[in-house]
FILUMMI-167578 format. One record per residue (C-alpha): x, y, z. Coordinates in Angstrom, 2 decimals, m for minus. Layout:
// residues N
[r [X,Y,Z]]
...
This chain:
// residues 311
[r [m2.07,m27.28,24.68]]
[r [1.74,m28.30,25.80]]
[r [4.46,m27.16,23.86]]
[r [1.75,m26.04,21.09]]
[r [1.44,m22.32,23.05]]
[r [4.43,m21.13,21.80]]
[r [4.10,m21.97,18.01]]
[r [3.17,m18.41,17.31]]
[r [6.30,m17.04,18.49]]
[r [8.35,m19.97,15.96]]
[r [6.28,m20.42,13.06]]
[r [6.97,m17.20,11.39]]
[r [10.39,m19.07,10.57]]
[r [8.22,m21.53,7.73]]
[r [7.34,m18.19,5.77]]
[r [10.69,m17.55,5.08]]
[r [10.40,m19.47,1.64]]
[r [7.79,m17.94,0.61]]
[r [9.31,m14.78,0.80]]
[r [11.91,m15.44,m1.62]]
[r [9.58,m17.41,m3.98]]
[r [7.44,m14.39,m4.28]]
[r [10.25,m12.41,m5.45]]
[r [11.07,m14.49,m8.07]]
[r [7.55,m16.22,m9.55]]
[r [4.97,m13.72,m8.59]]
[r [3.94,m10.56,m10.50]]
[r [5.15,m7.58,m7.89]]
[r [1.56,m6.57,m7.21]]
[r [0.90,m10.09,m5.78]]
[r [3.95,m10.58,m3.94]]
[r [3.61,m7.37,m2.21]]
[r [0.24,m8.01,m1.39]]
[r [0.54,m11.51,m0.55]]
[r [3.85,m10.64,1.67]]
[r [2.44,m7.77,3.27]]
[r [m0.65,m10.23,4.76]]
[r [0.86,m13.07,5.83]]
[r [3.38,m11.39,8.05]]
[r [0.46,m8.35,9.35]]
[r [m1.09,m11.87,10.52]]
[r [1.88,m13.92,11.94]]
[r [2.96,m10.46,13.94]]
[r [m0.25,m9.72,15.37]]
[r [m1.15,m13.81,16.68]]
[r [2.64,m13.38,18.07]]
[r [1.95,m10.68,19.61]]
[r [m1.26,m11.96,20.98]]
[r [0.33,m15.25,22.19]]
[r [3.24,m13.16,23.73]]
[r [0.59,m11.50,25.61]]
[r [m1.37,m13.92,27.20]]
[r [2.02,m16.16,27.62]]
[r [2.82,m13.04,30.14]]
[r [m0.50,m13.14,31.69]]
[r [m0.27,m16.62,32.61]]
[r [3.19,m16.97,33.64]]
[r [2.15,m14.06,36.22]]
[r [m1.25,m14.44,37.20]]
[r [m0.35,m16.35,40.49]]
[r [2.00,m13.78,41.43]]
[r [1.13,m12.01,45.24]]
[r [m0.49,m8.48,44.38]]
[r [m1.15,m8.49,40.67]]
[r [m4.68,m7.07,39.49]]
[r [m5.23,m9.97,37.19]]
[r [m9.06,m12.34,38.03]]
[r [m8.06,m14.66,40.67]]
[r [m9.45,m18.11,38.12]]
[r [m6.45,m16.63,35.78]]
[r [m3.74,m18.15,38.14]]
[r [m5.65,m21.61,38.33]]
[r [m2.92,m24.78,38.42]]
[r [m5.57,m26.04,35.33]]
[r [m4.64,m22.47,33.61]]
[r [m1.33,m22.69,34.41]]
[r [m0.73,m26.34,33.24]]
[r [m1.77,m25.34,29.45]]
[r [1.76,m23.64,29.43]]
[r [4.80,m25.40,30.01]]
[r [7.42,m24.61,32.35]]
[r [4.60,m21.10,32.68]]
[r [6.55,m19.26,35.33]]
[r [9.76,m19.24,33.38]]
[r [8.00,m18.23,29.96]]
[r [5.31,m15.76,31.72]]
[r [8.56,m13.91,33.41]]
[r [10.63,m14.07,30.27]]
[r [7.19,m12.70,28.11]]
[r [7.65,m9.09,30.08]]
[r [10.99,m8.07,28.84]]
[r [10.06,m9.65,25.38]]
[r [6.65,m7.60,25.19]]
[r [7.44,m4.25,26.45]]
[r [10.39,m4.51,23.72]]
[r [8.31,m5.13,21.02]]
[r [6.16,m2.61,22.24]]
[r [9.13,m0.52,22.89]]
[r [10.05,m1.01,19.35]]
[r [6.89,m0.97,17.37]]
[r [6.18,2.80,19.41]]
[r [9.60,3.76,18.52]]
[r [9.19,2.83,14.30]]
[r [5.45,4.59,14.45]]
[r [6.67,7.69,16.25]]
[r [9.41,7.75,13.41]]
[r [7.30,7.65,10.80]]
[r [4.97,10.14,12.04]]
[r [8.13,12.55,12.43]]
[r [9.47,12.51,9.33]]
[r [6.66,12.85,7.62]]
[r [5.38,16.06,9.85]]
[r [8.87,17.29,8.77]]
[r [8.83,16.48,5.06]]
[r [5.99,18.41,5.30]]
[r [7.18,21.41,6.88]]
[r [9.94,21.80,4.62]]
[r [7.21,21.97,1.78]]
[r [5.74,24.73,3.65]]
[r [5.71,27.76,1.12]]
[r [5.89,26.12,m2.09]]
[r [3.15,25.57,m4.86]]
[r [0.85,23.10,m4.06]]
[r [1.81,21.19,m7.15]]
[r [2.15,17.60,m7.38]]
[r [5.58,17.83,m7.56]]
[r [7.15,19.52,m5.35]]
[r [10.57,20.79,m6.43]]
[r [13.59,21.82,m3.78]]
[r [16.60,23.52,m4.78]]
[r [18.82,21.19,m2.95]]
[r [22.15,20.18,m4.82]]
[r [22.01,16.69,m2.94]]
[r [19.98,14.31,m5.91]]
[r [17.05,12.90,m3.67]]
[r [13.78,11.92,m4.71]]
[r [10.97,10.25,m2.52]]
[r [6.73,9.92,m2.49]]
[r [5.35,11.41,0.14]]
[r [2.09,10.88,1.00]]
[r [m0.57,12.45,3.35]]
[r [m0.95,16.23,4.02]]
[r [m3.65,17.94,2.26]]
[r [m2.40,15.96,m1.19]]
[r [m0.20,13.28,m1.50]]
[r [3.21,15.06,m3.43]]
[r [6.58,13.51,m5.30]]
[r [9.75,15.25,m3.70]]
[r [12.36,15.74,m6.03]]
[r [15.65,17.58,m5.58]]
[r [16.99,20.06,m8.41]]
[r [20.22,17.73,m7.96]]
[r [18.37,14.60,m9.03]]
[r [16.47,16.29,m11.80]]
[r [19.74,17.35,m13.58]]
[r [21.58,13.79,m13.61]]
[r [18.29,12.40,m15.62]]
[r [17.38,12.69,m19.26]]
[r [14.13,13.94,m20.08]]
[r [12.36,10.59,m20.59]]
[r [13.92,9.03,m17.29]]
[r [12.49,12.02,m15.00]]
[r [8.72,11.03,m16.80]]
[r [10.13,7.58,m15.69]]
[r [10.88,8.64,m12.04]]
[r [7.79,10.31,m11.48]]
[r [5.54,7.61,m12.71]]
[r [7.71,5.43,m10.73]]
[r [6.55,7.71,m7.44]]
[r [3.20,8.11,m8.75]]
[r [3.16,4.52,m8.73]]
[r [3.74,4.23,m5.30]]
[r [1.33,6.84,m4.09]]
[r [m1.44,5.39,m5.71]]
[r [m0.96,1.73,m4.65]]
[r [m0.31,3.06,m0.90]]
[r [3.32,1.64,m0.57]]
[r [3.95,3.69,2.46]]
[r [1.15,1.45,4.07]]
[r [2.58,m2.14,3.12]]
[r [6.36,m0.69,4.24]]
[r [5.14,0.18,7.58]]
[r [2.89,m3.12,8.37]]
[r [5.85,m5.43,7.46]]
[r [8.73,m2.42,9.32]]
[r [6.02,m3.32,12.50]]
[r [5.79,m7.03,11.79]]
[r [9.54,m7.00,12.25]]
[r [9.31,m5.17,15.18]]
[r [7.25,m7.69,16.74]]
[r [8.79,m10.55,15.77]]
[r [12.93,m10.32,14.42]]
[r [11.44,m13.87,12.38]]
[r [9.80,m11.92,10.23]]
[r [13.19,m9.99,8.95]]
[r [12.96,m11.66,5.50]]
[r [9.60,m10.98,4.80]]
[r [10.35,m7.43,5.22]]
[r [13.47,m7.50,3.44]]
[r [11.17,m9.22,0.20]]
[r [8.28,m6.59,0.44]]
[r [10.69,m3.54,m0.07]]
[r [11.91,m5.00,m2.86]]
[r [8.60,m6.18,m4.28]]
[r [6.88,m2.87,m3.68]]
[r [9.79,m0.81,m5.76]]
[r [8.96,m3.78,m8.49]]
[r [5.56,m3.45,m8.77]]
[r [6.50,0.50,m9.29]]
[r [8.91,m0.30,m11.61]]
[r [6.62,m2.07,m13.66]]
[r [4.05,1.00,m13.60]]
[r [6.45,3.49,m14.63]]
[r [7.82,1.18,m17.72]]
[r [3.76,0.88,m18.73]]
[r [3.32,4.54,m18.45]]
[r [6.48,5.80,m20.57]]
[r [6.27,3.41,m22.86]]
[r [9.87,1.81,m21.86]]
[r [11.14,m0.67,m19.73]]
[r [14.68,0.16,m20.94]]
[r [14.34,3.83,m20.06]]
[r [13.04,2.91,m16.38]]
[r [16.01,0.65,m15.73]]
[r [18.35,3.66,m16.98]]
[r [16.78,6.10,m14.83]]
[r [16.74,3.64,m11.77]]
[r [20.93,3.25,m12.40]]
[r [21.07,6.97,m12.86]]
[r [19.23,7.77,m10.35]]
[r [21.15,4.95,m7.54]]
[r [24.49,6.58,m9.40]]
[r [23.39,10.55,m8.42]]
[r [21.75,9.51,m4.77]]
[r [23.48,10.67,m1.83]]
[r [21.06,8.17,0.53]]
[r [18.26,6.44,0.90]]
[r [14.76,7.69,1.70]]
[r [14.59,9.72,5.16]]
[r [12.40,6.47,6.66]]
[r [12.46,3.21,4.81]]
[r [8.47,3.44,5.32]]
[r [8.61,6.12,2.46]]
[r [9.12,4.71,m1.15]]
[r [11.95,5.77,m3.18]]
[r [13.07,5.24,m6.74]]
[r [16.66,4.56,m5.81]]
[r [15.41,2.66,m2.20]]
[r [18.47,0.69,m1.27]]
[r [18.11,m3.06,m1.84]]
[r [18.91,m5.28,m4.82]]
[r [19.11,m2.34,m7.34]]
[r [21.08,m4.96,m10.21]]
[r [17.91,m7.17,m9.54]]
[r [15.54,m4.53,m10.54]]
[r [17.75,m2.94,m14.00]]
[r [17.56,m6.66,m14.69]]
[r [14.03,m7.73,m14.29]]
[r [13.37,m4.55,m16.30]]
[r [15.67,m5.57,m19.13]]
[r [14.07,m9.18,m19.36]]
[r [10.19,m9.67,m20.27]]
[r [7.52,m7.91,m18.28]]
[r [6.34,m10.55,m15.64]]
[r [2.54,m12.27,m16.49]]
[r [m0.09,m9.94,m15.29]]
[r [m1.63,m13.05,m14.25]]
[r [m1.96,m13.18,m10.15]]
[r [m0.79,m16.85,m9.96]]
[r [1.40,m19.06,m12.30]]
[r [m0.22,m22.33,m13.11]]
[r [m0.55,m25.43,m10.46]]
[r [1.24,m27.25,m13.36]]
[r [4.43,m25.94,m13.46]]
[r [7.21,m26.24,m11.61]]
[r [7.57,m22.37,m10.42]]
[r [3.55,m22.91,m9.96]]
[r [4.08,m26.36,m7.86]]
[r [6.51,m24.47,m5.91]]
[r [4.58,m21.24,m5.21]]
[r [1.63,m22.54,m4.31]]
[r [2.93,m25.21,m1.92]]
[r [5.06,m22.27,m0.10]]
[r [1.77,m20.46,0.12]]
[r [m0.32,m22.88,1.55]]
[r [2.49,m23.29,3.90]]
[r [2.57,m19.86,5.10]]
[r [m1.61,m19.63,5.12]]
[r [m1.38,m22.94,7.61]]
[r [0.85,m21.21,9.71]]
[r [m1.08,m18.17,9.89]]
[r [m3.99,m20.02,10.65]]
[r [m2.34,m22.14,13.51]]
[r [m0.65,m19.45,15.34]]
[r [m4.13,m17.76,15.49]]
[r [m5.33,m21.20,16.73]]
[r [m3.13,m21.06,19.62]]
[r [m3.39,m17.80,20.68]]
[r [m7.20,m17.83,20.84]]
[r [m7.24,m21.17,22.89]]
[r [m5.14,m19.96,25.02]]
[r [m8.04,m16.44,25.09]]
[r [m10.55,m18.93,25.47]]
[r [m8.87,m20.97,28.33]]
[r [m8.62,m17.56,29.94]]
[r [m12.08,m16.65,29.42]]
[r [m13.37,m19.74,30.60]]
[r [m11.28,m19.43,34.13]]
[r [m12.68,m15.53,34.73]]
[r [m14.89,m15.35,37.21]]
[r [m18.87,m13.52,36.62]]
């Protein structure tokens, strides 16, 4: 395998085109789909290969509880330099552990606590608080998935941008956001490579929202003035970036203008035969091939493994 084993830890670095292709050629829905995949995958095989790199490097260490074929020199000669890089996995694993406990735990928290605070109102959709402080945020789970909205927030909008800022939440609870923000907030976690990726799906996600609340009133130009209003009035950002937001922070210009040019092409990919297309699809197929060969060398390296434990 030689200097092969560690491509899953590097090869998250070729997505990084991708990333900002998607944000600028594909239709919201597909980028955040598309984004939210491809670094899931390139995570987990690092993860994997970070793993059995630690395994490995350690096996032939006195009173460890690893199988004795694990610390074979044949084993340990599919790794280069395997002492240094099975030492060096520890720290690395236990903080990506570390910090993909420490982002779940989070999430869970805030969302128990959202909850609480809803404790005693109608069960409505929308669940109105009469906090001055303009704030507005989907929350889902519970016994219904509900839009937060401050009083605050409801009186800096016009009556056509609040139907724009609740189909802009609605938006987001019915095309699970929360769900894509958290894989690629973990992916992160697990590898710092992945940064960009993350970076592109936040902005993609609030996008492809955008784009549902200008279908359902009717308005693109009324969705980009309640998403300035709204950024204008906001005091800060969601209480977790793994809960959606209309004024999330990010690129909020980019958005008001995307809205104010032409709706994006519902199609899911533009054509192999134009330049944008050439591009797209070539940083795609990029980022499937490394997907695929960081999963090739972390299960060669499980298979080497399994081959060397003992019945």
């Amino acid at each position: 395998m030689g200097i092969f084993v560690f491509l899953p830890l590097v090869l998250p670095l070729t997505a990084w085109p991708i990333a900002r292709l998607a944000e600028q050629r594909l239709h919201p829905r597909t980028a955040t789909v598309l984004l939210t995949s491809v670094s899931t995958v390139l995570a987990l095989c690092s993860t994997v290969c970070l793993a059995l790199l630690m395994v490995v490097g350690t096996a032939q260490l006195p009173g460890n509880p690893l199988p004795d074929g694990w610390s074979d020199p044949e084993v340990r000669a599919s790794v280069p330099r395997h002492e240094i890089a099975g030492k060096a996995a520890i720290p690395a694993l236990l903080a990506v552990l570390a910090a993909g406990g420490r982002t779940l735990a989070r999430h869970v928290r805030v969302r128990r606590r959202a909850h609480r605070a809803l404790a005693g109102l109608p069960g409505t959709e929308v669940a109105v608080l009469p906090d001055a402080a303009p704030y507005a945020y989907a929350l889902p789970g519970g016994r219904r998935d509900r839009i937060v909205v401050s009083r605050g927030m409801l009186g800096s909008l016009a009556a056509r941008e609040r139907r724009a800022l609740f189909a802009h939440e609605r938006a987001h609870l019915a095309a699970r956001h929360h769900r894509h923000l958290l894989l690629v907030q973990l992916a992160a976690c697990a590898n710092p490579f992945l940064l960009p990726l993350r970076t592109a799906v936040a902005y993609t996600a609030e996008r492809w929202a955008d784009e549902e609340a200008a279908r359902a009133v009717g308005s693109r130009r009324v969705v980009a003035r309640a998403i300035g209003r709204a950024a204008l009035a906001a005091t800060g950002p969601a209480p977790v970036p793994t809960l959606p937001a209309l004024a999330a922070p990010g690129p909020l210009p980019r958005r008001v203008a995307a809205l104010l040019g032409p709706e994006p092409a519902a199609r899911a990919w533009p054509s192999l035969f134009t330049t944008a297309g050439l591009a797209v699809w070539t940083a795609t197929v990029g980022a499937a091939l490394s997907a695929m060969f960081s999963a090739n060398s972390a299960l060669t390296l499980a298979f080497l493994l399994h081959a060397a434990t003992p019945l």
